[in-house]
N, C-alpha and C positions, 0 to 999 in steps of 0.2 A: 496204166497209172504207175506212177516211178516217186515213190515219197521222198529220194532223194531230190528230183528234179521240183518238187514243190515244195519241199525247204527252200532250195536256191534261190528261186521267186521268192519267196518269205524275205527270204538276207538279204536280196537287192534291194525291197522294198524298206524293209526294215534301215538299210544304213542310206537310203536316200534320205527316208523318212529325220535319223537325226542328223541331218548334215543339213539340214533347214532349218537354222532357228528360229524361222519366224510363223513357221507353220506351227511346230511347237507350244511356242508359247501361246499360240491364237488358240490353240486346239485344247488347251490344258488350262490358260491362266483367261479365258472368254465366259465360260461359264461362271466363275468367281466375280470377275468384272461384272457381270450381268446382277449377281447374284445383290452384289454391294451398290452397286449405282442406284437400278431398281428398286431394293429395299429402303432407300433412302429418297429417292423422290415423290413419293407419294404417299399424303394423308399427314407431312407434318404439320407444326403450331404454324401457325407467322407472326414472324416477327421483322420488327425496325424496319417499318412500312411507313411512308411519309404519308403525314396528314397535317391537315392545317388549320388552327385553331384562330377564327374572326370573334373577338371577343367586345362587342358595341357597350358591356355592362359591367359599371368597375365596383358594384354593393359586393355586398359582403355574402350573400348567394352565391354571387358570380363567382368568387375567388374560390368559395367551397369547389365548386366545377372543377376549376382550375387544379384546384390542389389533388384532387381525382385522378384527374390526368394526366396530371405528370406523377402522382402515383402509380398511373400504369405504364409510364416509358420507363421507369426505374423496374421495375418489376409487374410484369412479365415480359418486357419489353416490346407488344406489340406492335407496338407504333411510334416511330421520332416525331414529336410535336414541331411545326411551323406558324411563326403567329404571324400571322396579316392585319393589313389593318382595314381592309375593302373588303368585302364580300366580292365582287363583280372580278377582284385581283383575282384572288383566289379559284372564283371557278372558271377562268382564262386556264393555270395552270392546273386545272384539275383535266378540263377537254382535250390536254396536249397531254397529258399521261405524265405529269411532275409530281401528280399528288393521286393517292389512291383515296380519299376523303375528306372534307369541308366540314366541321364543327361548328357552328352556327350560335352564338348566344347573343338575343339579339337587345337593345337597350332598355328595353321595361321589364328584363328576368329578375331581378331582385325585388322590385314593385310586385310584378304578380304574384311571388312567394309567398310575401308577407301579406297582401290580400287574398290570398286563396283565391288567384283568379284563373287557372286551369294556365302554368307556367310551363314553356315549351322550349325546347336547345331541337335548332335544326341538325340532324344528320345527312348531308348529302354525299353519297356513296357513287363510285364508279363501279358501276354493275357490270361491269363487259367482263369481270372477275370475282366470278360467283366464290370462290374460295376466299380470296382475302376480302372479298366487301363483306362477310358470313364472320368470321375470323375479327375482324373489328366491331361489326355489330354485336357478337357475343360481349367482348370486355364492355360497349357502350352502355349494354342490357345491366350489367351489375354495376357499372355507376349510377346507373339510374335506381337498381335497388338500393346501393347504399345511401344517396341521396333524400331516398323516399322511407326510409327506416322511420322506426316510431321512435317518439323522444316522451319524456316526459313534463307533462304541464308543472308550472309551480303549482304547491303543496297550497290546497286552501286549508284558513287558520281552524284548527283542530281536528284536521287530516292524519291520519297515519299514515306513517312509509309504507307498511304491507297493502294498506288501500288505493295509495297512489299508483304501487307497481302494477296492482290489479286492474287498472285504469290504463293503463299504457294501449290496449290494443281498441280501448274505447274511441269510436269516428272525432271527437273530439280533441280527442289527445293526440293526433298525428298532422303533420306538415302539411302545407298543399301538394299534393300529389303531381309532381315534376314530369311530364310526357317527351320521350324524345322522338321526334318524328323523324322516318325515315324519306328523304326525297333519290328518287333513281334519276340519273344525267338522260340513261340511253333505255329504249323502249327493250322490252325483257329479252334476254340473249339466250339461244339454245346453245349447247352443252357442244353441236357439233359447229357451229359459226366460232367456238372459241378453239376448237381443233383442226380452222382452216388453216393457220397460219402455218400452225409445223407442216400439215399436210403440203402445203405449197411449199415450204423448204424442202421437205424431205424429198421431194420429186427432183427437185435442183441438185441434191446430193446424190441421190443417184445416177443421175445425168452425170454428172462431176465424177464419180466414182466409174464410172462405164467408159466416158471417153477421157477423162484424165489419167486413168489408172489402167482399168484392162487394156482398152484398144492400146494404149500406145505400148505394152509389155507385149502384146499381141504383134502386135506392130514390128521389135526387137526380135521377137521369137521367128519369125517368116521371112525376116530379112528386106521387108519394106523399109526400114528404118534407114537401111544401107545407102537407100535409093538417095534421100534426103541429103546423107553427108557427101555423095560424088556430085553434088551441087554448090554454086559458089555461096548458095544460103550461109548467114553470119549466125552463130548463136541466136542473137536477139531475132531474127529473123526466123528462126527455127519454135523458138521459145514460144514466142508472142504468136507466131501463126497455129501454133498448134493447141494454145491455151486459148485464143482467140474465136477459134472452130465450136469448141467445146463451150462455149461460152453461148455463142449463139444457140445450139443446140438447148444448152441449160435456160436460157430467156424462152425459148418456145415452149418446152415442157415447163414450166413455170408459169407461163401466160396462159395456159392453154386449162392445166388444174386450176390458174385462178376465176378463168372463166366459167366452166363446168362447174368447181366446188362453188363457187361464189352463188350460182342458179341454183344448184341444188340446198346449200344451207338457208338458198333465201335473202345472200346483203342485198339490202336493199342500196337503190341508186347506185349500183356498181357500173353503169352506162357514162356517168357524171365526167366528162372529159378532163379536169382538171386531176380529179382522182384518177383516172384511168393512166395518165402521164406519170402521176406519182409511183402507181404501183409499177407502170414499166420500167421506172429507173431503179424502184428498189428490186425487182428482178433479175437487172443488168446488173448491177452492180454486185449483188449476190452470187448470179453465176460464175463471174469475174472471181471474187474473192475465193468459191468453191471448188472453182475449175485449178487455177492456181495452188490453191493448197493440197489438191490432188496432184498433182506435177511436180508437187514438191516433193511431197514424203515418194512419188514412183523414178524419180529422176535418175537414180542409180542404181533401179533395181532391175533384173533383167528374167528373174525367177517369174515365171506366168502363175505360179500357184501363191504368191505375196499378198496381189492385190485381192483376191479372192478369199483368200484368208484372216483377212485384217479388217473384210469388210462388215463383218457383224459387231466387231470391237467396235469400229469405229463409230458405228450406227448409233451406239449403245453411247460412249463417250460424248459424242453430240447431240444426241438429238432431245436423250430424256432431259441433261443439263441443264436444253435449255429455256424450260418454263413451258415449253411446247404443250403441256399435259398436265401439270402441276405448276403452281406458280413456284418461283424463285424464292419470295418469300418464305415459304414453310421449309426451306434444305438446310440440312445442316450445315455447319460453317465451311469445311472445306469441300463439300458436294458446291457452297454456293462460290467457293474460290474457284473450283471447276467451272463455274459457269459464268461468271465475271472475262475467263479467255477464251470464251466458248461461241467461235462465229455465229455459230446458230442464235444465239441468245440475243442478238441484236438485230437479228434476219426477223428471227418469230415477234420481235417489240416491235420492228416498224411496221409489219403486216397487220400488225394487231391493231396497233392506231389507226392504221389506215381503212383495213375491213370495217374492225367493231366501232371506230370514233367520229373516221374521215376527218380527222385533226391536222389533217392540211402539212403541209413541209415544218411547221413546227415539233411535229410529234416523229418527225423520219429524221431533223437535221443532223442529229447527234451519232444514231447508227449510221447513214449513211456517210459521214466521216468519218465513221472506226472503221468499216466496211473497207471503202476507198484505199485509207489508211493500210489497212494488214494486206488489200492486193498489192499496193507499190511495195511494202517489204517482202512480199515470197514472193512477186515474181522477180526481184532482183535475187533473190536467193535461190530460183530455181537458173536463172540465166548464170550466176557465177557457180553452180553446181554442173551447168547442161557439159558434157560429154562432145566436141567436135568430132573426136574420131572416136571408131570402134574399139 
C-alpha cells in the first residue's frame, strides 16, 4: 500500500470531479431542489379554482348567497366565480374539466326561506379531486353557517333588550335552516385511480430520459454515433429518426402501464374504443413531446455522467409540478408558474379527463395542442442545435 499512489487516485478524481459542472451542481444544488419543490407541493390551501354560480333566484335570499360568495373570491380567494345562466350549460363544462364545481340556487330559494320550508343551494362537485372538491366544500360549509346564524325577532311591546337577547338561541328566533346539498358527478374515486395519470407519464419520461438521453450519450461515448455521420443521413434525418425510435418505445411503455395500472386501480370501461383511441394519441403525442425535449437539453452534451446526473432534478422539477399528486390549485404562486411550463402538467390533465371523466376530445383538445405545439418548437431547436460532424 503507497499513500502517495492513493492520493494521486484521490487528485485525478477530485479535478475530474470539478471540471464537470453539471455533476456539481446536480450533486450539491438536487437536494435543496428537492427540498423546496416538495416542501411546497403538498397539503397547500386552494385557491382561484373556477366554479360556476346558476342562480334561477333573484329574492333578496338569493343575493344574500351571492354576496357570500363573492365574499369568498375576494378573500380567501378559493374559488373565481362563473355565472351561467343554464344549469345543463354548466354541467357540460364541468364534465369536460372547465369547472371544478356547480352552485346551484334554484328558483323558489327565497320563497322557502321565508316559509321555513327546508331551503336547499345544490353543490355539485367534480370528485375525481378529492383535495379541491374538500377545499371548496369547507368555504361552502361556513356559508352555510353564516347564512343560518341566529338573528333576532322584533322586540314584543314591553320586552326588554336583555330578554330579547336571551331569546336569540330560542327554535323560534332563528331562520329557516338553509341545507346545502352536496351532488358527486362521478362514482367515488380511490386515491390510487387519481395517481394513474402521473404514473403513466412518469413511465414515458423515463423512457424519454433512457433513450433520448443516456443511450444516445452512450451512443457518442462508443463511437456508434460516428457510424451515423459517414452516412449521407441529413440533420433532419438524424433528428427526427432517432427522436422518432424513442417515441415509439415511450407510446409502448405508456400503453402498456395504462393498460395494467388501468386493471389494477379498477377504470372502469377502459376497453371502450373511442377512449382507447383518445388515450393512444395522448400517449403519442407525449412521447413525442418527452422524447424531444430529452434530445434537446442532450444534443450537445457528450459527458455520459450528465444525463445521469440531472436525472433526479429533472424528475423532481416535473413531475411533482405537475399536479400529478397534489393539485395545482393549493401551490404557491411561483411553484404554480413552474407548473403552467411544465409538459407534465398537461400530460397528467388529459389522462385525468380521460381515465377519471372519459370527457371525450373535449376535455384532451387544449393539452393536446400545447403538447403538439412545444414538440414543433424543440424538435426544430434540437435540428438547428444537432452537430453533423464530430
Amino acid at each position: 500500500m503507497s499513500l502517495y499512489r492513493i492520493f494521486a487516485l484521490i487528485e485525478r478524481d477530485m479535478r475530474k470531479f470539478f471540471r464537470n459542472p453539471a455533476l456539481m451542481v446536480a450533486s450539491m444544488i438536487f437536494p435543496l431542489v428537492q427540498l423546496v419543490v416538495l416542501g411546497y407541493a403538498f397539503g397547500g390551501k386552494i385557491t382561484n379554482v373556477d366554479v360556476a354560480l346558476v342562480d334561477k333566484d333573484t329574492g333578496t335570499e338569493a343575493r344574500k348567497v351571492r354576496a357570500g360568495l363573492n365574499a369568498i373570491v375576494q378573500n380567501p380567494h378559493t374559488f373565481n366565480l362563473t355565472e351561467y345562466r343554464e344549469l345543463p350549460e354548466a354541467l357540460t363544462d364541468l364534465r369536460a374539466g372547465f369547472l371544478k364545481a356547480v352552485i346551484y340556487v334554484p328558483p323558489d330559494f327565497s320563497r322557502r326561506v321565508l316559509r321555513n320550508e327546508n331551503p336547499r343551494i345544490a353543490f355539485i362537485e367534480d370528485n375525481t379531486d378529492t383535495f379541491t372538491a374538500s377545499g371548496i366544500y369547507e368555504r361552502m360549509q361556513q356559508l352555510q353557517n353564516a347564512l343560518n346564524g341566529p338573528v333576532l325577532a322584533p322586540m314584543e311591546p314591553g320586552e326588554s333588550p336583555a330578554a330579547n337577547l336571551a331569546g336569540l338561541f330560542s327554535p323560534n328566533r332563528l331562520p329557516a335552516s338553509i341545507d346545502i346539498q352536496t351532488v358527486e358527478v362521478y362514482p367515488y374515486i380511490d386515491y390510487i385511480k387519481y395517481l394513474l395519470a402521473g404514473s403513466i407519464s412518469l413511465s414515458i419520461f423515463v423512457t424519454a430520459m433512457i433513450g433520448g438521453g443516456i443511450t444516445l450519450i452512450d451512443d457518442k461515448a462508443r463511437g456508434l454515433h460516428e457510424g451515423y455521420l459517414c452516412t449521407p443521413l441529413s440533420k433532419v434525418d438524424l433528428v427526427l429518426g432517432l427522436i422518432g425510435s424513442g417515441a415509439i418505445k415511450g407510446l409502448m411503455a405508456g400503453l402498456i402501464i395504462t393498460v395494467i395500472g388501468g386493471l389494477i386501480a379498477g377504470i372502469p370501461q377502459l376497453w371502450e374504443p373511442v377512449r382507447l383511441i383518445y388515450l393512444i394519441l395522448v400517449l403519442a403525442v407525449t412521447s413525442l413531446a418527452m422524447l424531444s425535449f430529452m434530445f434537446l437539453l442532450m444534443v450537445r452534451v457528450s459527458d455520459p455522467l450528465v444525463p445521469r446526473a440531472i436525472f433526479g432534478v429533472l424528475n423532481t422539477l416535473l413531475f411533482f409540478p405537475s399536479g400529478a399528486v397534489y393539485p395545482t390549485a393549493g401551490f404557491p404562486i411561483w411553484l404554480r408558474a413552474l407548473s403552467f411550463v411544465d409538459p407534465f402538467t398537461y400530460v397528467v390533465d388529459a389522462l385525468k379527463n380521460l381515465l377519471l371523466k372519459d370527457t371525450g376530445f373535449a376535455g384532451i383538445s387544449l393539452d393536446l395542442g400545447l403538447l403538439a405545439a412545444f414538440s414543433v418548437v424543440v424538435i426544430t431547436g434540437c435540428i438547428l442545435l444537432f452537430k453533423r460532424q464530430i
